[in-house]
C-alpha positions as CSV (number, residue, x, y, z in Angstrom):
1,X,-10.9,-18.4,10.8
2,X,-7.9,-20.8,9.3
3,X,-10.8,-22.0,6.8
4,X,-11.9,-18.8,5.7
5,X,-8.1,-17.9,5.4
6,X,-7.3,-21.6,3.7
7,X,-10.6,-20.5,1.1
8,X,-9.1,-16.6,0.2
9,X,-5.6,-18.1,-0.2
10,X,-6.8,-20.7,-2.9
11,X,-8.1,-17.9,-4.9
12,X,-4.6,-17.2,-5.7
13,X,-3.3,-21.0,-6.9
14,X,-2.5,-19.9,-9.9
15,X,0.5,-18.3,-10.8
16,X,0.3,-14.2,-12.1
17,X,1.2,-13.8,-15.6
18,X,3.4,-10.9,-16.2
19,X,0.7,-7.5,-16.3
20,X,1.0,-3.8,-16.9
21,X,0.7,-2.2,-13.7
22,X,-0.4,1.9,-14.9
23,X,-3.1,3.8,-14.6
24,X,-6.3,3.6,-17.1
25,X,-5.8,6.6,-19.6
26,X,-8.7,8.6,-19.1
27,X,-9.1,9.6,-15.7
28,X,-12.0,7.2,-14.2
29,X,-11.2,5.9,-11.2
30,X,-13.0,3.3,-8.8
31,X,-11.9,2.0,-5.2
32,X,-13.1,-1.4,-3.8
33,X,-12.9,-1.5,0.0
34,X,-13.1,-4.8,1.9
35,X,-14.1,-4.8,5.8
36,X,-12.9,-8.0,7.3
37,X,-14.6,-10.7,10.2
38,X,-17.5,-9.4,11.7
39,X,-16.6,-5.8,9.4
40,X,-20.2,-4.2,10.3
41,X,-18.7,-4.4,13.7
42,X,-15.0,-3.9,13.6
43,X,-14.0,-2.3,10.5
44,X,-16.1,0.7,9.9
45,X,-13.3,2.4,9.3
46,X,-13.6,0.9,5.3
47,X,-17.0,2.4,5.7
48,X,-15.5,5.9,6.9
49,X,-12.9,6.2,4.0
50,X,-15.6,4.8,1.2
51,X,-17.8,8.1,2.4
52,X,-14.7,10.1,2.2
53,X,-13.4,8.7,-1.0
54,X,-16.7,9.4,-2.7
55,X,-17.0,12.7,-1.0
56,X,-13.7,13.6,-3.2
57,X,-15.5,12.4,-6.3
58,X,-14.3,9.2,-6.8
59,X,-16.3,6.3,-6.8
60,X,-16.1,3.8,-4.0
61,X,-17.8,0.2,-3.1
62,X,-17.4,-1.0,0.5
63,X,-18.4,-4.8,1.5
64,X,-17.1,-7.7,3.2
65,X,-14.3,-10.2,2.5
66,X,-16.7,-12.8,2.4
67,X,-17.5,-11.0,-1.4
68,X,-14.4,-11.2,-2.4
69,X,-15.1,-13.2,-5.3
70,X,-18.1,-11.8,-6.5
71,X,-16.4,-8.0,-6.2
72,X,-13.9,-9.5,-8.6
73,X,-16.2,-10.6,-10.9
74,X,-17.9,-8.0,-11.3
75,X,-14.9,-5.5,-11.8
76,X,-13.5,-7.9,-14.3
77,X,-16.4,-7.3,-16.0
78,X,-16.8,-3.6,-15.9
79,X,-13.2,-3.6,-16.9
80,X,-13.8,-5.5,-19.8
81,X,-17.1,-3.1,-20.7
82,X,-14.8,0.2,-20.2
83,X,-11.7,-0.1,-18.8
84,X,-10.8,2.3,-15.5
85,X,-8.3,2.5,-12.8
86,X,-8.8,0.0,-10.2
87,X,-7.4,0.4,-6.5
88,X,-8.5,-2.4,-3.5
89,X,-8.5,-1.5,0.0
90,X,-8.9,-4.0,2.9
91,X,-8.3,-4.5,6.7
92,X,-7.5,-7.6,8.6
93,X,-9.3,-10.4,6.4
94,X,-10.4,-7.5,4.3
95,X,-6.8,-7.1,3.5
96,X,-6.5,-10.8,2.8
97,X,-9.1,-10.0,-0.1
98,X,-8.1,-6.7,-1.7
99,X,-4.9,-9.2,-2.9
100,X,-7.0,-12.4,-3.5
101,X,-9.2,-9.6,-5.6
102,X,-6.2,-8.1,-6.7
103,X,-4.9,-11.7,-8.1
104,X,-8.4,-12.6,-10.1
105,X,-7.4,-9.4,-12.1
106,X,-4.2,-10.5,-12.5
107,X,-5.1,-13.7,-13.9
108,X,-7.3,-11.6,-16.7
109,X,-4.2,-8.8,-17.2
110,X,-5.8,-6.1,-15.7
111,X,-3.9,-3.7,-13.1
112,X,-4.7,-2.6,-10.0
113,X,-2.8,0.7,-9.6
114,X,-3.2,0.9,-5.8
115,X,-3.5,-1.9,-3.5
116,X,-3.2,-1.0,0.6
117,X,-4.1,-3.4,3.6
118,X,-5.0,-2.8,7.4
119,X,-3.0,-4.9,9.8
120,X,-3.6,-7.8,7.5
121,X,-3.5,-11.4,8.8
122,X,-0.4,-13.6,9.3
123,X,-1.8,-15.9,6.7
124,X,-1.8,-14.0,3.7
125,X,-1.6,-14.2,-0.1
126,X,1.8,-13.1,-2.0
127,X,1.2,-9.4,-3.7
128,X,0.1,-10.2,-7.1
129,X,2.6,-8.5,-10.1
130,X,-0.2,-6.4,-11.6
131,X,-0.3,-3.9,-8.8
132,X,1.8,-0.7,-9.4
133,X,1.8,0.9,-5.9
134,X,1.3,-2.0,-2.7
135,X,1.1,-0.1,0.9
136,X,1.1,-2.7,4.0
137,X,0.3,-0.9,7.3
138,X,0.4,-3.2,10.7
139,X,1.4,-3.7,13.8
140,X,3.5,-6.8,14.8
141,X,1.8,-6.2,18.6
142,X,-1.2,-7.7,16.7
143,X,-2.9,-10.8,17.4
144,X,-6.0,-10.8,15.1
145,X,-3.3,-9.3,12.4
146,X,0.1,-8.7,12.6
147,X,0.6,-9.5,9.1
148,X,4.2,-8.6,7.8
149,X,4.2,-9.3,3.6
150,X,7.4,-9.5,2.0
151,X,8.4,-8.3,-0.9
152,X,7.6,-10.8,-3.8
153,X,10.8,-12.1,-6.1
154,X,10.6,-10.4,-9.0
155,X,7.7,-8.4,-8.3
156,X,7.7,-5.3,-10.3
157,X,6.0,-2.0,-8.8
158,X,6.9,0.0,-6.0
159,X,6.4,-1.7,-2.4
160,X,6.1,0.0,1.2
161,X,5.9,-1.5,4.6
162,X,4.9,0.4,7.6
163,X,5.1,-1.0,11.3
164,X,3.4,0.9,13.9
165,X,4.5,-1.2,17.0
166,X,6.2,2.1,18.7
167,X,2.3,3.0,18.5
168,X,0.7,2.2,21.2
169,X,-2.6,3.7,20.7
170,X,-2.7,1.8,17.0
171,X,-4.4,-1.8,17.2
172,X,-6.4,-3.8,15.1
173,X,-10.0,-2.7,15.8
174,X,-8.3,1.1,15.0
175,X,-5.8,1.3,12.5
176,X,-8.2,1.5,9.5
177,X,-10.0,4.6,11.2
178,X,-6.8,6.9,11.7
179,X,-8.1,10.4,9.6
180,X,-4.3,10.9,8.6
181,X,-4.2,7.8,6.5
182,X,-7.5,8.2,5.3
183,X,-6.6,11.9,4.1
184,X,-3.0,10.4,2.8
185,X,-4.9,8.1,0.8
186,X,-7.1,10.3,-0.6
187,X,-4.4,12.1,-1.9
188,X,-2.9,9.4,-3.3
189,X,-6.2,7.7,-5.1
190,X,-6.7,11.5,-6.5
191,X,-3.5,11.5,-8.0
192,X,-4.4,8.3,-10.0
193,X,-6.0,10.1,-12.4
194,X,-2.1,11.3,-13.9
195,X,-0.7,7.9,-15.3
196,X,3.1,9.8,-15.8
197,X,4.7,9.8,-12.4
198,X,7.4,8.0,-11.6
199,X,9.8,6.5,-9.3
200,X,10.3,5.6,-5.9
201,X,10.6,1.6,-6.8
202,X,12.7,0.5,-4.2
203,X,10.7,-1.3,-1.5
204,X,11.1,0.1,1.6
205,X,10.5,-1.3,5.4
206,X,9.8,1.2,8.2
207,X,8.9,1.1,11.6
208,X,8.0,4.1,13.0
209,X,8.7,5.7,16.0
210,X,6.4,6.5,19.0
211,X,7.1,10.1,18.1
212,X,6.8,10.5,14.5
213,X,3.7,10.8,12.2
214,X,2.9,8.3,9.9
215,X,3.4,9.1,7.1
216,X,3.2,6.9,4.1
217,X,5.5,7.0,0.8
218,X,5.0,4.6,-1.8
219,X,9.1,4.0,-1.8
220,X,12.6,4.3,-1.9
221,X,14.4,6.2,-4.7
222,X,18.6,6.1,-4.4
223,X,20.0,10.0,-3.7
224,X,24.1,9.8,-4.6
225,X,25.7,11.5,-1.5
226,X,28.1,14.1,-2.4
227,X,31.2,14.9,-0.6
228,X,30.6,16.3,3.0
229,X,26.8,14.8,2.7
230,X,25.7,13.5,6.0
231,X,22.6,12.2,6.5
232,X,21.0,15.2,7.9
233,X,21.7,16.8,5.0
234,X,20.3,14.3,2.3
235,X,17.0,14.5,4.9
236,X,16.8,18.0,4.6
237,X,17.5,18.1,1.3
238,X,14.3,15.9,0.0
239,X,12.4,16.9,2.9
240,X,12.0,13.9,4.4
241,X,12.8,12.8,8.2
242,X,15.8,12.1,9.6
243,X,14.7,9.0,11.4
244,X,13.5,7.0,8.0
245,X,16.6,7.7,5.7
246,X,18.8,6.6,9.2
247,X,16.4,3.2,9.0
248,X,16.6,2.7,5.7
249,X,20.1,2.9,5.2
250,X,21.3,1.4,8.6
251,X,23.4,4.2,9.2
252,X,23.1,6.4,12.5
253,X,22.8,10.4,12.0
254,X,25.9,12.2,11.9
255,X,28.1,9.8,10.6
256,X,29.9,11.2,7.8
257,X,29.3,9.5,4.0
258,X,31.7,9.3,2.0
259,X,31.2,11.2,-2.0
260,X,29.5,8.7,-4.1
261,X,27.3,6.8,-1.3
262,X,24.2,5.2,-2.3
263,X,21.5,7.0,-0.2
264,X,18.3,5.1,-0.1
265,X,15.5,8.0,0.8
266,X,12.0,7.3,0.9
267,X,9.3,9.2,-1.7
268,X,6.4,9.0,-3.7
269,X,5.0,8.3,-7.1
270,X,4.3,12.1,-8.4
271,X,7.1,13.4,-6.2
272,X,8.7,16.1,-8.0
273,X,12.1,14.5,-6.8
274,X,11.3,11.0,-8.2
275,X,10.9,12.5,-11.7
């Protein structure tokens, strides 16, 4: 496993050059999904949302991390043929690779305008500057993942970091296969095709509670409080929950803020808020 890990990770020696990070004008869109160790086995769930991806009308390619290289390739190529909107996919190892992928396209400027991994692994490559939108969903409970990525210095697009640890019923061998992500997702590969939304760029960390649904923004966008403002109110507001602007902003509900406050509220690229 520490080989295979040691072998991804020196896909990405080189350092990324500085890369656009939109959407291809145009409309096409393709999705490469990457199942990780033994993925025939344990991460059908890449299988399940390629069906469901396609089923939307999007095109999608589904194979292991162990093709990392050659999916690269081969999307570097039919970039260069006809260029289209790229978004990478992977879980556990899988999620290793959609950034090792994502870094090959860097190294040849081309954006990725999506990038999103499964409970990735501890050991993991930084998140390359050519993606637009990165999306890290894991559980620190993990032990085949667990894979917390940071925010890299400087990098550019908009960065969101979901822990499911007050889940108990997530874990490695299921978190790919959860039909509200998949359908989130969807959503959000869709909404690819219109390269003029904007905001939420702040990166955002979350870890959500037992009792919530996951729900998956692409950031953080500041919201000036205004005298007599409390959090409930900003929440309410941009309908959001209560819970993440509390956690974002290290403030507890129903604690006055004062007029002026910098609000931190998470949101998506498209929102009509974040425009």
């Amino acid at each position: 496993m520490l080989l295979v890990l040691a072998g991804l990770a020196g896909m990405t020696a080189s350092p990324a050059r500085a890369q656009s990070t939109g959407a291809a004008a145009g409309g096409e869109v393709r999705v490469y999904l990457f199942r990780g160790f033994l993925g025939l086995a344990f991460s059908r769930g890449m299988d399940r949302l390629g069906e469901r991806i396609r089923s939307s009308g999007v095109e999608a390619r589904v194979t292991g991390f162990e093709f990392c290289s050659g999916a690269a390739e081969d999307a570097i190529g039919d970039y260069r043929r006809r260029p289209f909107t790229i978004a990478a996919i992977g879980h556990s190892l899988g999620g290793v690779c959609a950034l090792s992928f994502s870094e090959k396209l860097a190294d040849e400027n081309i954006p990725v305008a999506l990038a999103v991994t499964f409970d990735t692994t501890r050991i993991h490559p930084k998140v390359p500057n050519n993606i637009g939108r990165y999306i890290n969903v894991f559980t620190s409970r993990s032990v085949l993942g667990a894979g917390d990525v940071q925010v890299p210095k400087g990098f550019r697009g908009s960065f969101a970091s979901y822990n499911l640890v007050k889940h108990y019923d997530v874990n490695h061998l299921n978190i790919e296969k959860l039909g509200a992500l998949h359908r989130q997702l969807i959503d959000k590969i869709l909404g690819l095709r219109d390269v003029s939304g904007g905001g939420a760029a702040l990166p955002i960390r979350l870890k959500v509670p037992a009792d919530a649904p996951i729900e998956l923004w692409d950031g953080g966008e500041i919201v000036q409080a205004q005298a007599g403002d409390t959090l409930e109110s900003i929440a309410a507001a941009r309908s959001v929950p209560l819970w993440a602007v509390s956690q974002l902003n290290s403030v507890p509900p129903g604690q006055p803020l004062s007029g002026g406050a910098q609000i931190v509220v998470p949101g998506s690229t498209g929102d009509p808020g974040s425009r």
